[in-house]
C-alpha angles and dihedrals in degrees: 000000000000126000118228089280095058104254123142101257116192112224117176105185109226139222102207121054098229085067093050099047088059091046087045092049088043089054094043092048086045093057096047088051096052079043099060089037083066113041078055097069103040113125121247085231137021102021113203111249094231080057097064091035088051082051091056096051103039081053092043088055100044089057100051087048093050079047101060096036088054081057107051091056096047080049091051099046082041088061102032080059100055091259102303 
């Protein structure tokens, strides 16, 4: 599998939660850092179009990934409280 800037990224799916919610914070703290990489080099003027439209979808993604994580722990304390 490859992230948004083309580099070979392992991802192995996993069974237990515990395990995906690691895999689920890794890939949160990897996309705020591409994030931040490349905020930092955003220029003061003219910035290139593929820049902006790298920025959408690093944020997009970031989003669907806090989502889910924000999921999975309402799914969790649902469960550790019989449902409710």
């Amino acid at each position: 599998m490859k992230d948004l800037s083309g580099r070979q990224v392992a991802f192995e799916p996993t069974c237990d939660m515990g395990g995906l919610k690691k895999v689920s914070s890794e890939r949160i703290e990897e996309l705020k850092r591409q994030i931040a990489e490349l905020k930092g080099r955003w220029p003061a003027h003219s910035v290139p179009p593929a820049m902006f439209q790298q920025l959408e979808e690093l944020e997009e993604e970031l989003e669907k990934e806090l989502r889910k994580a924000a999921e999975g722990r309402t799914d969790a304390q649902a469960s550790s409280r019989g449902g409710l």
